[in-house]
N, CA and C of each residue as an Amber inpcrd file, in Angstrom:
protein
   570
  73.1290000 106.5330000 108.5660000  74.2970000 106.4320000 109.4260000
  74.1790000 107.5110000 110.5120000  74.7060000 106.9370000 111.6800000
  74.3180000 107.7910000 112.5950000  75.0970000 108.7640000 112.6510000
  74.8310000 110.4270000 113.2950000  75.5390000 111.5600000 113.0930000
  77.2010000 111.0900000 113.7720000  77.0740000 110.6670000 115.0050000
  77.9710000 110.6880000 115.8650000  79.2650000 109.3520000 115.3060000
  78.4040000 108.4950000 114.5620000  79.6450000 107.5190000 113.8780000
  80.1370000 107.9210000 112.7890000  79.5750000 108.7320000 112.1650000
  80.0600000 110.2960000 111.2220000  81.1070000 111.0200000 111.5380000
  80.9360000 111.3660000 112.3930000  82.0440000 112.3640000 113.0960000
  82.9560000 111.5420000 113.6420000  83.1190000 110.5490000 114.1900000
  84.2240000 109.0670000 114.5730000  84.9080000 108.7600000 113.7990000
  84.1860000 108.5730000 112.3730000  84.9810000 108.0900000 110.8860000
  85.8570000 109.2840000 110.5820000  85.1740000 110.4080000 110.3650000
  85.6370000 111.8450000 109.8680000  86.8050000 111.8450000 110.4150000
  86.7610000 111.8780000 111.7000000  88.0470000 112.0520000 112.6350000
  89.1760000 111.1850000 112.4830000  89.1500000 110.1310000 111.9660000
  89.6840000 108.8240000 112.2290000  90.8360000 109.4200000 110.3490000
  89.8020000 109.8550000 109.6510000  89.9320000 109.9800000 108.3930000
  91.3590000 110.8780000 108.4260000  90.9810000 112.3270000 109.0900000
  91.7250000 113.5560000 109.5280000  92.6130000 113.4280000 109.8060000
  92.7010000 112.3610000 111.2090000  93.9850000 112.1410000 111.8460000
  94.9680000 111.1870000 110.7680000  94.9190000 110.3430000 110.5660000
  95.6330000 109.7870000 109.8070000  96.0040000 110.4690000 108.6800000
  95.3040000 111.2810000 107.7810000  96.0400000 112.5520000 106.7960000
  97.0150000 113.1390000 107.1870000  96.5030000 113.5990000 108.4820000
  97.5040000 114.5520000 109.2890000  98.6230000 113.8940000 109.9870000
  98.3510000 112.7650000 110.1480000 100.1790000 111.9070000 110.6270000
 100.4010000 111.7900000 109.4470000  99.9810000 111.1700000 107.9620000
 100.8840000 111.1530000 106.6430000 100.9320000 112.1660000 106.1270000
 100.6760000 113.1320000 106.0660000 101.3330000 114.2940000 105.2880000
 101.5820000 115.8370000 106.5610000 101.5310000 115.7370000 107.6080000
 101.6280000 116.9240000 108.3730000  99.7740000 117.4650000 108.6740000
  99.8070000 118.1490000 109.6960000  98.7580000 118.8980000 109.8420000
  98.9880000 120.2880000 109.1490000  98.6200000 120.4030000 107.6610000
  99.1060000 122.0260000 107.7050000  98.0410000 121.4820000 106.1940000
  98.1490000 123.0940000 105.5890000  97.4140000 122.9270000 104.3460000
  98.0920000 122.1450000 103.0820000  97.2800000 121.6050000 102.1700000
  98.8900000 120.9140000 101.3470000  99.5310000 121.9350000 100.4980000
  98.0710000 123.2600000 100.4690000  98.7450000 123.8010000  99.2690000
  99.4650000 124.9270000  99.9340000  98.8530000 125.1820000 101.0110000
  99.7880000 126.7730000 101.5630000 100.4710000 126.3660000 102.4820000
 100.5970000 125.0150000 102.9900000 101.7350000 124.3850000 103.9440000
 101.3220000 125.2760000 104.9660000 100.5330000 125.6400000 105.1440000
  99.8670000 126.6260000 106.4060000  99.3660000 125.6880000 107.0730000
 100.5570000 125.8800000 108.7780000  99.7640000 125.2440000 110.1460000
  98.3510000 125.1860000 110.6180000  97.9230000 124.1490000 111.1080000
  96.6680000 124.3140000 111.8650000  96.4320000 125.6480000 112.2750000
  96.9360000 125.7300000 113.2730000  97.1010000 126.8960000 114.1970000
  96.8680000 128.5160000 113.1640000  97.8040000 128.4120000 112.2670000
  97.4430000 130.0550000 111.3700000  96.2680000 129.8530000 110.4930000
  95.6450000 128.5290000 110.2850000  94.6860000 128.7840000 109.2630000
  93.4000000 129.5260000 110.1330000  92.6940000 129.7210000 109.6680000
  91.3320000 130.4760000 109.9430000  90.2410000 129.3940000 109.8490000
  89.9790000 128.5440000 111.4480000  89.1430000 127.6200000 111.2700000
  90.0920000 126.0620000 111.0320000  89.3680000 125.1600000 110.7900000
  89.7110000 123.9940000 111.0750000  90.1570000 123.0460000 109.5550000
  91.5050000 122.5400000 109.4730000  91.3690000 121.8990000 108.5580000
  90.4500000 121.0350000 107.8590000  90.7220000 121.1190000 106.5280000
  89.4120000 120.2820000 106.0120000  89.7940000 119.7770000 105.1050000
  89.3610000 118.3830000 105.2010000  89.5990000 117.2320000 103.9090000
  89.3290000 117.0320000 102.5460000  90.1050000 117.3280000 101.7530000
  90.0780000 117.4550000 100.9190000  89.7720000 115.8590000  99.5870000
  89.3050000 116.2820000  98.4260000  88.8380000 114.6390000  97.5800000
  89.6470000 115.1950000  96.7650000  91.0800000 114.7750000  96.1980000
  91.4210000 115.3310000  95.0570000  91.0300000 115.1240000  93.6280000
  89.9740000 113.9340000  93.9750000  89.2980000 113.6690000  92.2440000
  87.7230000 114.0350000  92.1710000  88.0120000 115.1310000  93.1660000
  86.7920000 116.0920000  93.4460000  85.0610000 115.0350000  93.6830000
  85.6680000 113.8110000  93.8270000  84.3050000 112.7700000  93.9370000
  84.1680000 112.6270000  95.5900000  83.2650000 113.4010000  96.4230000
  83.4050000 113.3300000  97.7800000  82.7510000 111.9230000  98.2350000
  82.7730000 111.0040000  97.2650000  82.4460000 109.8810000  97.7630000
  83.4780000 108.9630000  97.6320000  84.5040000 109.2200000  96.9300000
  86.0400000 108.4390000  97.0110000  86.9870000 108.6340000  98.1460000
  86.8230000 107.8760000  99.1740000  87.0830000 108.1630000 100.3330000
  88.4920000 107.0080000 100.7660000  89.4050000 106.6100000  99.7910000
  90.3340000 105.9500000  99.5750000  91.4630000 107.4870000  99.7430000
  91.9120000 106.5330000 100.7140000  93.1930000 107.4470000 101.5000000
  94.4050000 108.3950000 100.9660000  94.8310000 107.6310000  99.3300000
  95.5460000 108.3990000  98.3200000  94.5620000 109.1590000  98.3540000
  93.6800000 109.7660000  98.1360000  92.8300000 110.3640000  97.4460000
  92.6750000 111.7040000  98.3740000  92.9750000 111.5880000  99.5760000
  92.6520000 112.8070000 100.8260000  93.6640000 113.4810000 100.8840000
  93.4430000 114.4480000 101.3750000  94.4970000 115.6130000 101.8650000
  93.5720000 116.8650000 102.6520000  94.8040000 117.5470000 103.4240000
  93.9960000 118.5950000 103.7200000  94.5740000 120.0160000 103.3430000
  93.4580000 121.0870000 103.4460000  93.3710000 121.9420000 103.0060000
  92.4470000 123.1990000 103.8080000  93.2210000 123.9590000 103.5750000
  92.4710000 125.3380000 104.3310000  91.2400000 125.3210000 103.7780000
  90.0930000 126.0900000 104.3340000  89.3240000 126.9080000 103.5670000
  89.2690000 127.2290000 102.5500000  90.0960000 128.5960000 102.4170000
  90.0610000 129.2560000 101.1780000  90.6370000 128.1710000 100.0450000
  91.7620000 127.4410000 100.4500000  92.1810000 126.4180000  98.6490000
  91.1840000 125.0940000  98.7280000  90.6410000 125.2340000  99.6640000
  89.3220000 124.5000000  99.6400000  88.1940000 124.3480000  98.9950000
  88.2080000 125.8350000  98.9920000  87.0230000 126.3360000  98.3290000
  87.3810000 126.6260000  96.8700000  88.5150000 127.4550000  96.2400000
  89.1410000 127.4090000  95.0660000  89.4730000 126.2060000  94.4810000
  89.6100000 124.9510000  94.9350000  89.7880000 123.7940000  94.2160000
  88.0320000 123.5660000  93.7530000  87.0480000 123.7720000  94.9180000
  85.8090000 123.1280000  94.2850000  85.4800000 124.1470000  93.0080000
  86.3650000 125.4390000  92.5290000  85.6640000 125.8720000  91.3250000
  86.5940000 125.4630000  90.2180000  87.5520000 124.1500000  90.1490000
  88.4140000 123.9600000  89.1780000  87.8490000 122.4250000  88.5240000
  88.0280000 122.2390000  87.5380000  87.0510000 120.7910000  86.9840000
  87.7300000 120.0470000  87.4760000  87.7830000 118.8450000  87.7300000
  88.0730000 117.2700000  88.3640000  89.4060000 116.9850000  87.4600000
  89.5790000 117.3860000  86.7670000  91.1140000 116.8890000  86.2100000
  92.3500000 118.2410000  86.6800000  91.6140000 119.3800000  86.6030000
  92.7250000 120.6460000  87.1950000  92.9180000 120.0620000  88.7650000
  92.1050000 119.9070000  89.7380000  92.2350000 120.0890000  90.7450000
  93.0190000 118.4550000  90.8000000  92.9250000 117.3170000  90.3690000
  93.5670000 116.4080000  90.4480000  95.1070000 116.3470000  90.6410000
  95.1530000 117.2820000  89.1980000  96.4340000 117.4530000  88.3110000
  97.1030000 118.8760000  89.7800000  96.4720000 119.9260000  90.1810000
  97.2140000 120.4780000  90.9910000  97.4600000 119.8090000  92.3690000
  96.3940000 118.9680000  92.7370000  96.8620000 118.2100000  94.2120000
  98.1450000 117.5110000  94.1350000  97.9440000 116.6860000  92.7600000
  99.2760000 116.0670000  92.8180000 100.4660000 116.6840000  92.4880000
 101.0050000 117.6440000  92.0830000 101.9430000 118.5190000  92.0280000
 102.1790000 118.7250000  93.2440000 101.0930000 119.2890000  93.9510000
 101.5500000 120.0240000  95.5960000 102.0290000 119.0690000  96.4850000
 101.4300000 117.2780000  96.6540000 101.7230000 116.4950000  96.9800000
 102.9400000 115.9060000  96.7630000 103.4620000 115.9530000  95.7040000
 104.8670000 115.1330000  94.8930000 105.6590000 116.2190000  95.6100000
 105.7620000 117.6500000  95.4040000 106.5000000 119.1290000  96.1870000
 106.8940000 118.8830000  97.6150000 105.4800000 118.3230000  98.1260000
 105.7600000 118.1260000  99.4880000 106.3190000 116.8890000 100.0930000
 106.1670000 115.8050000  99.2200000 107.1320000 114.5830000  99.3190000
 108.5320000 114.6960000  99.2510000 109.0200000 115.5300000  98.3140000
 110.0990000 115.7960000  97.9140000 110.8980000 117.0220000  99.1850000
 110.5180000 117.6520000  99.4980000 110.4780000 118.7090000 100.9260000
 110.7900000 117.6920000 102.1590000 109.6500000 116.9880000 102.2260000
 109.8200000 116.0570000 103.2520000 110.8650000 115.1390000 103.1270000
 111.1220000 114.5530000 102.2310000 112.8590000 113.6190000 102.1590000
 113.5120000 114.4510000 102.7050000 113.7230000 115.6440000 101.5060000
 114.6710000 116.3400000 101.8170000 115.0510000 117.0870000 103.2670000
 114.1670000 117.2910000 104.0240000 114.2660000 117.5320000 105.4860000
 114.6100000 116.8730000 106.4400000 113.5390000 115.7660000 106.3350000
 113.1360000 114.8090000 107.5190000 113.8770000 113.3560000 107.0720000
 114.0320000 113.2700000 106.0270000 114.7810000 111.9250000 105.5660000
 113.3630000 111.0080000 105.0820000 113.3660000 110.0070000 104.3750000
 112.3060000 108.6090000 104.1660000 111.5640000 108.4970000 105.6790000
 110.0230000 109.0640000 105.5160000 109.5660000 108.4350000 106.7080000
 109.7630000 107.3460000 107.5430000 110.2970000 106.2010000 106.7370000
 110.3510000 104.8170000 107.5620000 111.7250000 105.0210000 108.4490000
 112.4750000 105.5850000 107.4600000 113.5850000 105.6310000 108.3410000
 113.6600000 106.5460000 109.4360000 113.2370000 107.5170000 109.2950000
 112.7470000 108.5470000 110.1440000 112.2530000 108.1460000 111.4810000
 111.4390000 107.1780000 111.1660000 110.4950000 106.6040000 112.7920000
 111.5540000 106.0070000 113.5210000 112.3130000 104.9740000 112.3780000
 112.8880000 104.0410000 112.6690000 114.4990000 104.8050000 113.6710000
 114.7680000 105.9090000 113.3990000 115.5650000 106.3110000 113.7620000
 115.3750000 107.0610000 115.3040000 113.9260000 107.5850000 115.2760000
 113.5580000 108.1320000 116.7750000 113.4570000 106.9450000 117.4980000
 112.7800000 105.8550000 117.2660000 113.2710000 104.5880000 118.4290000
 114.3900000 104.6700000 118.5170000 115.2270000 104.1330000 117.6340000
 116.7780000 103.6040000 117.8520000 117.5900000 104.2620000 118.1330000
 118.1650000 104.7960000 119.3250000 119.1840000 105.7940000 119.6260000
 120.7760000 105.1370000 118.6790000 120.6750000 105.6620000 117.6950000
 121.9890000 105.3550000 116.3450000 123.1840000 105.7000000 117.0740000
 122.8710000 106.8540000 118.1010000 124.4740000 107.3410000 118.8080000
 124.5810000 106.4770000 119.2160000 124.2420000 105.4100000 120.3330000
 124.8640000 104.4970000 120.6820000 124.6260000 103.5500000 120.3370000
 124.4550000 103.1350000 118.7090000 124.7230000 101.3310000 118.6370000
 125.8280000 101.4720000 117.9620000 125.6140000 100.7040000 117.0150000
 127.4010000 100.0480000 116.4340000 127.9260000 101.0440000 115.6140000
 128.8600000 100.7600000 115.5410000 129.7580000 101.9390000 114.3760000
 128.9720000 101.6690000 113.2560000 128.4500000 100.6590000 112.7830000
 127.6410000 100.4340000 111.0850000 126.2980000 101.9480000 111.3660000
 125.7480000 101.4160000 112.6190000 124.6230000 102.0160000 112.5510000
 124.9920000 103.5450000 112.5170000 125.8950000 104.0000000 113.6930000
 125.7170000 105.7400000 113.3520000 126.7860000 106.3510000 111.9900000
 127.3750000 105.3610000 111.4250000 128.0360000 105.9520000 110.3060000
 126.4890000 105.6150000 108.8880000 125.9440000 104.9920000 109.1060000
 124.9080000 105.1020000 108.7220000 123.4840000 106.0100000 108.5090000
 123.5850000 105.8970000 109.7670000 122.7250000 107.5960000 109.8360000
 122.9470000 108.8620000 109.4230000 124.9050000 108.9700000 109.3390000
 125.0930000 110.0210000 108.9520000 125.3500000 109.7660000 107.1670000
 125.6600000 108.8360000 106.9960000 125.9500000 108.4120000 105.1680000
 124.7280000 108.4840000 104.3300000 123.5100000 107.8560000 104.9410000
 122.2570000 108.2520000 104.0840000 121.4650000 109.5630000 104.2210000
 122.1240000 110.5140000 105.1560000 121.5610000 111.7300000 105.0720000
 122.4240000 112.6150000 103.7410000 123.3590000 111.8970000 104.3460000
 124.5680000 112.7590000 103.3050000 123.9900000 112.4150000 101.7630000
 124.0370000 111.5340000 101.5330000 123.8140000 110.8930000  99.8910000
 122.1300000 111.1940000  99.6960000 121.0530000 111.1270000 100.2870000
 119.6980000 111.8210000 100.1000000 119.7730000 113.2100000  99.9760000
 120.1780000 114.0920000 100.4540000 120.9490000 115.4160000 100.5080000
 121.5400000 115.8940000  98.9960000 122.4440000 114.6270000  98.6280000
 122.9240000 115.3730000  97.5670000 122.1560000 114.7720000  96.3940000
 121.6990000 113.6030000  96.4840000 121.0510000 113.1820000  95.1930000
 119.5340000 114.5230000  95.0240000 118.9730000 114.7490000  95.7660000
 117.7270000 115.4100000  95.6180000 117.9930000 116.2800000  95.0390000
 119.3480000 117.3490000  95.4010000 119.7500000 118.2110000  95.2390000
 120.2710000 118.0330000  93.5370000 121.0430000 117.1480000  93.6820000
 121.2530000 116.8690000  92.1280000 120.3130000 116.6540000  90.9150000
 119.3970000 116.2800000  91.3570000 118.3330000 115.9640000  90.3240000
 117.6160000 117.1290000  90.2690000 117.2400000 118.1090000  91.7940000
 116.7810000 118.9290000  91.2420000 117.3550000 120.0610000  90.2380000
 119.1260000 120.3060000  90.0480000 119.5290000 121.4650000  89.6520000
 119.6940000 120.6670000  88.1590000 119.6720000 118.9610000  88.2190000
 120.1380000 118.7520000  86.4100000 119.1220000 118.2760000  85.5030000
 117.6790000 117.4570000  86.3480000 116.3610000 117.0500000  86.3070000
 116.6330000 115.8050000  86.3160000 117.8290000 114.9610000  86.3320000
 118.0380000 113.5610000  86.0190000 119.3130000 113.0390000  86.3040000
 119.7860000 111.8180000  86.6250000 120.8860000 111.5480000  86.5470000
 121.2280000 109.9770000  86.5470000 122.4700000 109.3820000  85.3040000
 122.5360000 108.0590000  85.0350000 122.9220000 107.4150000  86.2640000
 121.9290000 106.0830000  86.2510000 122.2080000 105.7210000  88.0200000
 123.7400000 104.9720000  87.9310000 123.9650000 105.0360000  87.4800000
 125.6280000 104.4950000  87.9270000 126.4260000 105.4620000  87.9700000
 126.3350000 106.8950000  87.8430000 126.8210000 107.9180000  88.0230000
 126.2740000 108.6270000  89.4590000 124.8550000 108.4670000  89.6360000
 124.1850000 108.4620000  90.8310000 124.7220000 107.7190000  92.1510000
 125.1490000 106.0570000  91.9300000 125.7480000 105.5410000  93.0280000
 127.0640000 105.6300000  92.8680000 128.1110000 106.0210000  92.1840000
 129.4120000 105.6600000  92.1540000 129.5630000 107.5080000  92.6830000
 129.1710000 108.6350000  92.7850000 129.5040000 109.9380000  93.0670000
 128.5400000 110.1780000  94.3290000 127.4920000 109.6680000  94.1300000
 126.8780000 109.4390000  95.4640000 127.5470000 108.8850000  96.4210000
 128.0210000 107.6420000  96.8210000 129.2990000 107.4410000  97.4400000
 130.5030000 108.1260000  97.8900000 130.9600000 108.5850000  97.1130000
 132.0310000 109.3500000  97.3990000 131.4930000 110.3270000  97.7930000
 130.5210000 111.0650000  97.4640000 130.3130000 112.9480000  98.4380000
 129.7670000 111.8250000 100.0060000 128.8710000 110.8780000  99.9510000
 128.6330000 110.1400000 101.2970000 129.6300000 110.0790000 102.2690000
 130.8760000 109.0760000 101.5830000 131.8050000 108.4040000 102.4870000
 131.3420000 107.1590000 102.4130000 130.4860000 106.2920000 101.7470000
 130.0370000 105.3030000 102.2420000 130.4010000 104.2780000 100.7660000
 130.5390000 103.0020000 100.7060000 130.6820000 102.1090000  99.2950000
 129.7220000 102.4720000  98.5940000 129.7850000 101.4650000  97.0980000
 129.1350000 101.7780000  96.2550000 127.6500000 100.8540000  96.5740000
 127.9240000  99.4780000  97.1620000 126.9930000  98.9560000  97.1510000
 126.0350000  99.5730000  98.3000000 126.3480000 100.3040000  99.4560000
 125.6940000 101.0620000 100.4060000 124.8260000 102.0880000  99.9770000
 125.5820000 103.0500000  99.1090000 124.4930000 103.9400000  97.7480000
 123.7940000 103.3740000  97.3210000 124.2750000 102.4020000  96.5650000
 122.8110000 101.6320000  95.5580000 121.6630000 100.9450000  96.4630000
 122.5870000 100.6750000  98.0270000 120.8540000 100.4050000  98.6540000
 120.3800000 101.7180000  98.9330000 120.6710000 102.7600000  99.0480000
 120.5040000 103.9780000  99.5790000 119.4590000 104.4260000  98.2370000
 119.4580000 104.4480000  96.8530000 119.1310000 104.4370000  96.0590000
 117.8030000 103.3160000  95.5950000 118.0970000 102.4980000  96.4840000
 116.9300000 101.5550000  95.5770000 115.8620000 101.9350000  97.1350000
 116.1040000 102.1890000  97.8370000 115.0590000 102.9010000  98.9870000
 113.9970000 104.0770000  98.2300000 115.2500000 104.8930000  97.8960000
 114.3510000 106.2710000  97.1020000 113.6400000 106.0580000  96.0620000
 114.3590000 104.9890000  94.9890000 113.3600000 104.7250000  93.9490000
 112.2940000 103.5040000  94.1690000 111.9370000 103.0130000  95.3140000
 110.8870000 102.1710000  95.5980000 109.5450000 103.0260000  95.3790000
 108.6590000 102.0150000  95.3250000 107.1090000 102.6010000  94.9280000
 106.8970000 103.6550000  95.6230000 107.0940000 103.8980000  96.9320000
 106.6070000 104.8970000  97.3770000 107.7780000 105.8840000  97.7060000
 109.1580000 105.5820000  97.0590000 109.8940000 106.6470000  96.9070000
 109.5840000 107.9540000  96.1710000 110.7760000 109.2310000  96.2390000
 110.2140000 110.5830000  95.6030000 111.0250000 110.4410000  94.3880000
 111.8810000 109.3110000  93.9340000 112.6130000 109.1880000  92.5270000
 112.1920000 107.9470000  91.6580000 112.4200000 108.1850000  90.6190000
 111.9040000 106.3820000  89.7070000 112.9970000 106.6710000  88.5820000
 113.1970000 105.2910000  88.4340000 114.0860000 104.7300000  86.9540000
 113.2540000 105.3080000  85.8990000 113.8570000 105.0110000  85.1040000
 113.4500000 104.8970000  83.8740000 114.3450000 104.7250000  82.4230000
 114.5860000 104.1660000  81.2970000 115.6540000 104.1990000  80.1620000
 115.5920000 105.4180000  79.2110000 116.8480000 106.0330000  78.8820000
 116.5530000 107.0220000  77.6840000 116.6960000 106.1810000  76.4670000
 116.9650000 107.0370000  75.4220000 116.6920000 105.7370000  73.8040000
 118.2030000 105.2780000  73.7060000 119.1920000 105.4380000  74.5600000
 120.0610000 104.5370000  74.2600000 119.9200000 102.9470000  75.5370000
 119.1630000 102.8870000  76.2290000 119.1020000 102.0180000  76.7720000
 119.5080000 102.1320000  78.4630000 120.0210000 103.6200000  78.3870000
 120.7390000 103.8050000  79.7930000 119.7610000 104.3880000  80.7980000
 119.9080000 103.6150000  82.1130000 118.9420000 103.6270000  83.4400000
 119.3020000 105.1600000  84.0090000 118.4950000 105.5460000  84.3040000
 118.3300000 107.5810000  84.4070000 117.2890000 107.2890000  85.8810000
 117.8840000 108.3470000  86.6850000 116.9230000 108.6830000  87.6630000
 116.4730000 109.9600000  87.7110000 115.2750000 110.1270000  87.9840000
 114.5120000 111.6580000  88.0820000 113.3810000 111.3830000  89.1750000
 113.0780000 112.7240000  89.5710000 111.8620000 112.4600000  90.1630000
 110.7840000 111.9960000  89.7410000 109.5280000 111.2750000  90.7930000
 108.7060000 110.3730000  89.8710000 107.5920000 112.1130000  90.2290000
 107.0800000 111.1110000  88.9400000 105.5430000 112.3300000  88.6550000
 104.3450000 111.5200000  89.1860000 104.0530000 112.0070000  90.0540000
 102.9840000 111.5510000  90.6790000 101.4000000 112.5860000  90.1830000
């Protein structure tokens, strides 16, 4: 393969890491700009030939170099921690990427009353659910949408879509039953 379609792919690889998870390190959340030298792509199942996109991230140097002295299941097992951390950061900041984009097109101030009481109701209820799960580790989802609602302002059925957003596949929460049969939300473990 030629050097220069090497460096095309590489790049192609980079950039797209760096629009899905930020340009910064994953583990020291350290900017381009402060690291020392150029981000670098990381294999979290330490196989530099698994070049499937879950699988990338980037990383400074130095945790660069400290992941290649950890065996293939540590460094797995810590990417994904730092990754799930930073998913969870990112809701909590920036809101659900999709909605996020979806919201820099759409100027929400001026469309309909649904839309900007909207914008402000699912910040409100992402806000407090994250927050809630992180200070209790869990919470029964019908207690989740019926109090979720009310700290919102918004119905119950508006929460529970607000809720079935976060717990979608590539949400930062998932269902699950305890042994009496009752639906519990927590963060997913990625």
């Amino acid at each position: 393969m030629p050097k220069r379609f090497q460096t095309d792919v590489h790049k192609i690889f980079y950039d797209y890491i760096a629009a899905r998870d930020g340009a910064y390190c994953l583990i020291g959340r350290i900017g381009h700009k402060k690291c020392r030298g150029k981000l670098q792509i990381d294999h979290a199942d330490s196989n530099p030939r698994n070049w499937n996109y879950d699988n990338l991230h980037l990383l400074c140097q130095k945790h660069n170099l400290e992941m290649r002295n950890r065996t293939s299941d540590e460094h797995l097992r810590k990417i994904r921690a730092y990754s799930a951390k930073n998913v969870r950061e990112s809701v909590r900041e920036r809101g659900i990427e999709s909605t996020h984009i979806l919201k820099a097109i759409v100027n929400y101030s001026q469309g309909s009353i649904e839309m900007q009481a909207n914008s402000i109701c699912e910040r409100i209820f992402i806000d407090w659910i994250l927050t809630e799960i992180k200070r209790l580790g869990q919470l029964l989802k019908k207690e989740a949408i019926n109090s979720g609602a009310a700290v919102a302002g918004c119905s119950t059925v508006t929460a529970s879509r607000y809720l079935d957003k976060l717990t979608c596949s590539v949400g930062p929460l998932q269902e699950s039953r305890d042994q009496t049969g009752t639906v519990i939300i927590s963060f997913r473990k990625r």
